[in-house]
Structure formats: structure tokens, C-alpha cells
N, C-alpha and C positions, 0 to 999 in steps of 0.2 A: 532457491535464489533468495536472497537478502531482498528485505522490503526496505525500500526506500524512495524519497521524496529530493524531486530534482528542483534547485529555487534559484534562478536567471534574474539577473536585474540588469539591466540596459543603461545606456548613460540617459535616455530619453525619461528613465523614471521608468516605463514599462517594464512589470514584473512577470515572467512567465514560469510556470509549475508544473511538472512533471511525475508521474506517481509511476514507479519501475518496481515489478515483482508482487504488486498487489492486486488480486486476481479476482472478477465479479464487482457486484456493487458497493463491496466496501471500501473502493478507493473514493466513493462520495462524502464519506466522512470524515475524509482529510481536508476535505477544502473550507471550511470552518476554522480548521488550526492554521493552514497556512493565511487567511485573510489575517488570523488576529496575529500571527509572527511577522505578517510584512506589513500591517495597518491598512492593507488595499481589499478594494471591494471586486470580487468577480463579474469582468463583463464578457469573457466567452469562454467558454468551457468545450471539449472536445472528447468524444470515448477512443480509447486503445484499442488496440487487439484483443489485450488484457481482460479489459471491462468484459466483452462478452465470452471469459473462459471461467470456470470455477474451481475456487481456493478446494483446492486437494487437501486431508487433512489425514494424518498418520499416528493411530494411536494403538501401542501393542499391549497388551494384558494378558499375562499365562497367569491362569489361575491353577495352583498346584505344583507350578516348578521350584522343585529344589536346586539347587548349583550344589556339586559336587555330592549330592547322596548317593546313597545303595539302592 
């Protein structure tokens, strides 16, 4: 799933943020860049589903394969 950052502005000026496909506690580290992208300060914050699942990470390495040898 693509990571990405959901950003709601309201006609009231109320801005709400949304963090979709980023998995554990590193969706906390976004909320830093969204205050300083929409100049507002964080008054309530909420966990996901998300928050309490963990970033799976896929990494393959053959050590010793050739493509197409004998």
C-alpha cells in the first residue's frame, strides 16, 4: 500500500490529518511536517488501526546467483 498523508481544511479554518499505509509508530513523525505545511499546531491526535500494526519490510538477497549460467 502506498504511504500517504490525508490534509482536510474546513471552511471553519479547522485542519484535520490523516496518515493511510504507514504502519507502527512511525506515523508520529509526520505530524512535525504536516504542523510546519499547514502553519497549525496539534490539539488532538488519535491512533489508527495502523498505529498498533508493524511496518513489514522485504528485502531479497541471493548471494551467488548467476541469471542465465551453466
Amino acid at each position: 500500500m502506498t504511504k500517504q498523508i490525508k490534509i482536510r481544511v474546513y471552511p471553519d479554518g479547522r485542519i484535520e490529518s490523516e496518515t493511510v499505509g504507514i504502519k507502527g509508530k512511525s506515523c508520529l513523525n509526520y505530524i512535525k511536517e504536516v504542523e510546519q505545511l499547514t502553519g497549525a499546531k496539534t490539539v488532538y491526535s488519535e491512533f489508527t488501526e495502523e498505529y498498533h500494526q508493524q511496518e513489514v519490510y522485504n528485502d531479497t538477497y541471493n548471494e551467488g546467483y548467476q541469471q542465465g549460467g551453466y
